[in-house]
C-alpha positions in Angstrom: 119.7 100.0 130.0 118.4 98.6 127.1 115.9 100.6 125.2 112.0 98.9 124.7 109.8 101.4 123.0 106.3 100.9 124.6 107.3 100.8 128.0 109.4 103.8 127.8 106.8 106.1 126.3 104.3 104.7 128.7 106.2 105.7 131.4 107.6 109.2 129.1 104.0 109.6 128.4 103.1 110.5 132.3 105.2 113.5 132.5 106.1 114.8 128.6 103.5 117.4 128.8 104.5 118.7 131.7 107.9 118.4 130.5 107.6 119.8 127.5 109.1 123.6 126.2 107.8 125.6 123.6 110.7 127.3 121.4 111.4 128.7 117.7 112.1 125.3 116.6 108.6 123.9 117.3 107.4 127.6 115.5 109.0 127.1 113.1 107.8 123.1 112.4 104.2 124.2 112.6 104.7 127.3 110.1 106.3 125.1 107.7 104.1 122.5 108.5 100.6 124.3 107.9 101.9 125.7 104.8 103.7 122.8 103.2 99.9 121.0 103.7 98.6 124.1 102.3 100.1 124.1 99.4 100.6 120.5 98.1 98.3 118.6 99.9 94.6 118.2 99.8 92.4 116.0 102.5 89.6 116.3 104.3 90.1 112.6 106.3 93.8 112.3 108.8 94.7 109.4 110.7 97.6 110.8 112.7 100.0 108.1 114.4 101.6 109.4 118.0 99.8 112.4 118.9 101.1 112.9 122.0 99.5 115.8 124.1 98.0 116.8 120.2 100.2 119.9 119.7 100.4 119.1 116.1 96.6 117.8 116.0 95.8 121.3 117.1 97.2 123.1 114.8 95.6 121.3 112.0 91.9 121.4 113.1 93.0 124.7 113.3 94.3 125.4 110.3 92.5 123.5 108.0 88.4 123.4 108.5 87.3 121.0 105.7 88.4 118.6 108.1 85.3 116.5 108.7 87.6 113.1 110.1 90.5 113.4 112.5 91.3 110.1 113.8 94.7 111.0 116.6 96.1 107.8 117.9 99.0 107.2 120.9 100.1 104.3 122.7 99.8 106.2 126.3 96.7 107.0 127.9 98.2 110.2 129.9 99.1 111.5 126.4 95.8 111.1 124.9 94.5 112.3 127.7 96.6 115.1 127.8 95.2 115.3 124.3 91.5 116.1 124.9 92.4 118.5 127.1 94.9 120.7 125.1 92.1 119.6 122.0 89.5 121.4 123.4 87.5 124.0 122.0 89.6 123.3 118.5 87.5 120.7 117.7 84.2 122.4 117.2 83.2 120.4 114.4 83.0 117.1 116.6 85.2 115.3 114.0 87.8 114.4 116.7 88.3 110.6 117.8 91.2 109.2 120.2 92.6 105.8 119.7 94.6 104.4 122.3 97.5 101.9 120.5 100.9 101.7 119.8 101.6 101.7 115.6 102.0 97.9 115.5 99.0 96.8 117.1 97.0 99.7 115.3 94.7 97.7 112.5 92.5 100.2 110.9 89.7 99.4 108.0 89.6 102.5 106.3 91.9 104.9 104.6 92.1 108.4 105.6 93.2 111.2 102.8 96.4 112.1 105.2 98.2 110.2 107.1 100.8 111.8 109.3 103.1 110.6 112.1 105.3 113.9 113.5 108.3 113.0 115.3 107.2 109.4 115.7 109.0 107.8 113.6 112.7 108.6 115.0 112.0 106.6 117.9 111.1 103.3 116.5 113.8 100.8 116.7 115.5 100.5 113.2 114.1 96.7 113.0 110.6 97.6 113.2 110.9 100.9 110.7 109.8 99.4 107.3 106.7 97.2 108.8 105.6 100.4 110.1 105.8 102.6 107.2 104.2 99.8 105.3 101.3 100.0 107.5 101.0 104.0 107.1 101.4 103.5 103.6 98.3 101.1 103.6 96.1 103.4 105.5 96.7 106.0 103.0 94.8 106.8 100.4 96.9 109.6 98.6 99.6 111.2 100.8 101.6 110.1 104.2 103.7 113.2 106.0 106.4 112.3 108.9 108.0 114.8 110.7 111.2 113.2 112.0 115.2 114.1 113.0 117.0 113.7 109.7 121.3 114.5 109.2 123.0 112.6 106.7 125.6 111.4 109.5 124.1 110.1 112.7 125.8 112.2 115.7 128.3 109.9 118.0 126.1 111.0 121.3 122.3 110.5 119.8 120.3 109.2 122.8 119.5 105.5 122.9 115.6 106.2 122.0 116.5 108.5 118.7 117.0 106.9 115.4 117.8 108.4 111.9 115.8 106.4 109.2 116.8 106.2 105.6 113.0 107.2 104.8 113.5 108.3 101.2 115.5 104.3 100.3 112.4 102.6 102.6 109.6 104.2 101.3 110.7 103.9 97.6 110.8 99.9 98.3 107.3 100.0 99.5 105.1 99.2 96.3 102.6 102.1 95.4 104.4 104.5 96.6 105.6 106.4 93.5 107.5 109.7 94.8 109.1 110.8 98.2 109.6 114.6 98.8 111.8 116.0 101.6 111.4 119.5 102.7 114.1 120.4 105.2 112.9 122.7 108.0 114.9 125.6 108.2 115.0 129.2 108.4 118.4 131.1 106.6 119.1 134.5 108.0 122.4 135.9 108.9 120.8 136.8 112.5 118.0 134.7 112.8 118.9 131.6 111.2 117.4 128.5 112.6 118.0 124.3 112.0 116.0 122.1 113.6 117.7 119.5 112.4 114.6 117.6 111.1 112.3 117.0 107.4 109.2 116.8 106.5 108.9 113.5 104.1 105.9 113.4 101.9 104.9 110.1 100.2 102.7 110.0 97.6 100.9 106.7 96.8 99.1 105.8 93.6 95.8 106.4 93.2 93.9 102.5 93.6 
């Protein structure tokens, strides 16, 4: 069976929050996440592309309170409405709006400070990866985050919906973009050591 993007998340979309399991790995993302952001990054505006059930659009409205726009988009309406609902009560500043689109129909007028797409990006099909990173690069005003599966040698048994993108080679070809950081996330420890097997990629445009 042939993989199509929209109509498999559209259907994935119906159950993944039901579906879904908490673990160390997804601790570990969001630690590294919040203070990766913390540290290098400064915004007060996010557009953020695949939401899903708004685990990651949580923690941010949590973490980071000079948030005054968080605009969270998602091509299913179960997961953005899944979204509200695990949203609530983090959103106390009323800042939150939900878009309902997939990234290649999304046209947006404005540009937001961030823009961040976590583990969105590893399922688009490898023809359509550089139109959409051009797009999130044109959103941005400053800074553009994925979140996404990277190895430098794609496993024989990767599932039909999971790509590995050459991001770094991509987004350096996109013009404005003038540095591309990748931050693997991983915990070393004799005991307690922990690879998820994904990177944080941060893209920083030129100032206009």
């Amino acid at each position: 069976m042939s993989y199509i993007p929209k109509e498999y998340w559209l259907e994935r979309g119906k159950v993944y929050k039901q579906e879904f399991r908490y673990n160390k790995k997804f601790m570990l993302q969001e630690q590294i996440l919040v203070e990766y952001l913390r540290k290098n990054i400064s915004f007060s505006t996010v557009l953020e592309v695949g939401c899903g059930f708004g685990r990651i659009t949580k923690i941010i409205l949590s973490n980071f309170p000079e948030v005054t726009e968080y605009v969270a988009v998602d091509l299913s309406p179960d997961q953005i409405e899944n979204a509200r609902n695990y949203v609530m009560g983090s959103d106390k500043r009323g800042v939150l709006k939900f878009i309902v689109s997939d990234i290649q129909s999304l046209e947006m007028n404005l540009k937001y400070d961030l823009v961040i797409a976590p583990e969105v990006l590893l399922h688009i099909l490898p023809s359509e990866i550089k139109e959409v990173l051009v797009k999130m690069v044109g959103w941005s005003r400053r800074n553009v985050v994925n979140i996404d599966w990277y190895e430098d040698v794609t496993p024989r048994k990767a599932a039909p919906h999971n790509f590995i993108h050459k991001y770094e080679k991509i987004y350096h070809d996109i013009p404005g973009v003038v540095e591309v950081i990748r931050t693997p996330i991983v915990k070393k420890g004799l005991l307690s050591g922990i690879d998820t097997k994904q990177s944080i990629f941060h893209v920083v445009i030129k100032n206009e």
